[in-house]
N, C-alpha and C positions, 0 to 999 in steps of 0.2 A: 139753460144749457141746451145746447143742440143735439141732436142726436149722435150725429159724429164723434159729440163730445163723449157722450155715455156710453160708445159703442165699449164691449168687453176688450180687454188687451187681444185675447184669443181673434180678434177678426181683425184687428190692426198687422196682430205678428205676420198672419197671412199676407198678406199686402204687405211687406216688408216694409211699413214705414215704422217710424220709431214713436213709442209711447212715453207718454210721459210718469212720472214714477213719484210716488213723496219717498222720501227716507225716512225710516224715524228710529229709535233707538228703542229696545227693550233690552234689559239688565245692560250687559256689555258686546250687544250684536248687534245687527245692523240688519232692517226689514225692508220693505218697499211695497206698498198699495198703485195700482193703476188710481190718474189722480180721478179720472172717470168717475168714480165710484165715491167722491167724497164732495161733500158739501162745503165744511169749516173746518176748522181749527180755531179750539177754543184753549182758557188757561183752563186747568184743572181747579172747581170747586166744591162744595158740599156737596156731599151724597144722600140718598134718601135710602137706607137699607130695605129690602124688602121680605120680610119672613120666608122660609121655606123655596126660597127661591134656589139654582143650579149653584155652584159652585163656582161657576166663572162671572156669574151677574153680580157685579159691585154694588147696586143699586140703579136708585134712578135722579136727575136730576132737570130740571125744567130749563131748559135754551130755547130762544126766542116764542118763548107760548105753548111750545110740544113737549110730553114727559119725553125723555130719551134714555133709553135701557142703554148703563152703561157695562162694557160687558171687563175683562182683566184679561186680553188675549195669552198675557204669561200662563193661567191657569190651561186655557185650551192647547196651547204647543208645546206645554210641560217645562218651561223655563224658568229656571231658578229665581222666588221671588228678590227683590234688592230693584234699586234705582230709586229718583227721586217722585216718580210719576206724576208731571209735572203740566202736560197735556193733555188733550181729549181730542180727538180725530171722531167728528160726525160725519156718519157716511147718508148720501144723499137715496132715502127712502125708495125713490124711482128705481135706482140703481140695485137695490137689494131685492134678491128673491121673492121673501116673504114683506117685504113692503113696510117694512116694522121702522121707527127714528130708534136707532142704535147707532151708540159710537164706542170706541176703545179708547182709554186710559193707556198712555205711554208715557215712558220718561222722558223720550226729547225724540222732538222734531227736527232734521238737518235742513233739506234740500228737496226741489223740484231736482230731475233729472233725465235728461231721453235717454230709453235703452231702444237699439234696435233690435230685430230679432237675432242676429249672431251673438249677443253679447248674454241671451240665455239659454243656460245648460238645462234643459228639462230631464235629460236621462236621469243624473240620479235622485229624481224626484217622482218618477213613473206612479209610483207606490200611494202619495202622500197627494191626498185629493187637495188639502191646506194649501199646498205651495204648487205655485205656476211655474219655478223654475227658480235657478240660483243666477242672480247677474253676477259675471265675471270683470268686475271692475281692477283697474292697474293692480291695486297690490291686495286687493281685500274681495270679499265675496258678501254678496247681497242678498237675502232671501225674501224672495218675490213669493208675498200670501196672496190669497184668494179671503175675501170677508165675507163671501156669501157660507162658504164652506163652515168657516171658526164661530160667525154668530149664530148657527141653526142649530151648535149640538145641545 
């Protein structure tokens, strides 16, 4: 991956070109990661529980040779448990803060998609260090996370 590739959405949005987005589902809403930030997409399989560990950490499970801490985004954004969680989004280590192989368990995976910068409302999100912003798509609205933020708590 190039650098360009990994750059954060935040220096693309500057340069008014358009990022590209995963969608994915949790319960009955609709989220979006910069695809920058992500490695794979795998199916969802066994987990390794680990004692005394957060609340949000599901375990851990081993993808291609690496343990990878899998974390339950629904616990860290407070959304109601339910869905089939039927994916795993590993996000690419380089990409992450603390440089750790961590992915999230989701229910479903939609689409690649460009947003450009007009098509997100960061106002009412000022508050919420989690979200980059809500993309204002035709009839529905997107919530654009941040995964360096939701896997560090």
């Amino acid at each position: 991956m190039s650098e360009s590739e990994a750059q954060p959405a935040d220096a693309e949005a500057a340069t008014g070109e358009a990022t590209k987005v995963l969608e994915f589902g949790l319960s009955d809403e609709t989220y979006c990661l910069d695809i920058g930030v992500i490695d794979e997409i795998v199916d969802a399989g066994d987990l390794t529980r680990i004692p005394n560990s957060p609340p949000h950490v599901e375990g851990v499970m081993d993808l291609r040779g690496r343990t990878t801490s899998i974390i339950n985004p629904k616990t860290i954004f407070d959304i109601e448990e339910g869905g089939t969680r039927e994916r795993i989004i590993v996000f690419d280590p380089d990409a992450m803060d603390d440089q750790a192989t961590v992915a999230w368990i989701v229910d479903e995976v939609y689409q690649v998609t460009d947003v450009t910068p007009d098509e997100v409302d960061e106002t009412t999100t000022a508050d919420d260090e989690n979200v980059h912003g809500i993309v204002k798509d035709e009839d529905r609205f997107v919530v654009w996370v941040d995964p360096n933020v939701a896997t560090a708590e």
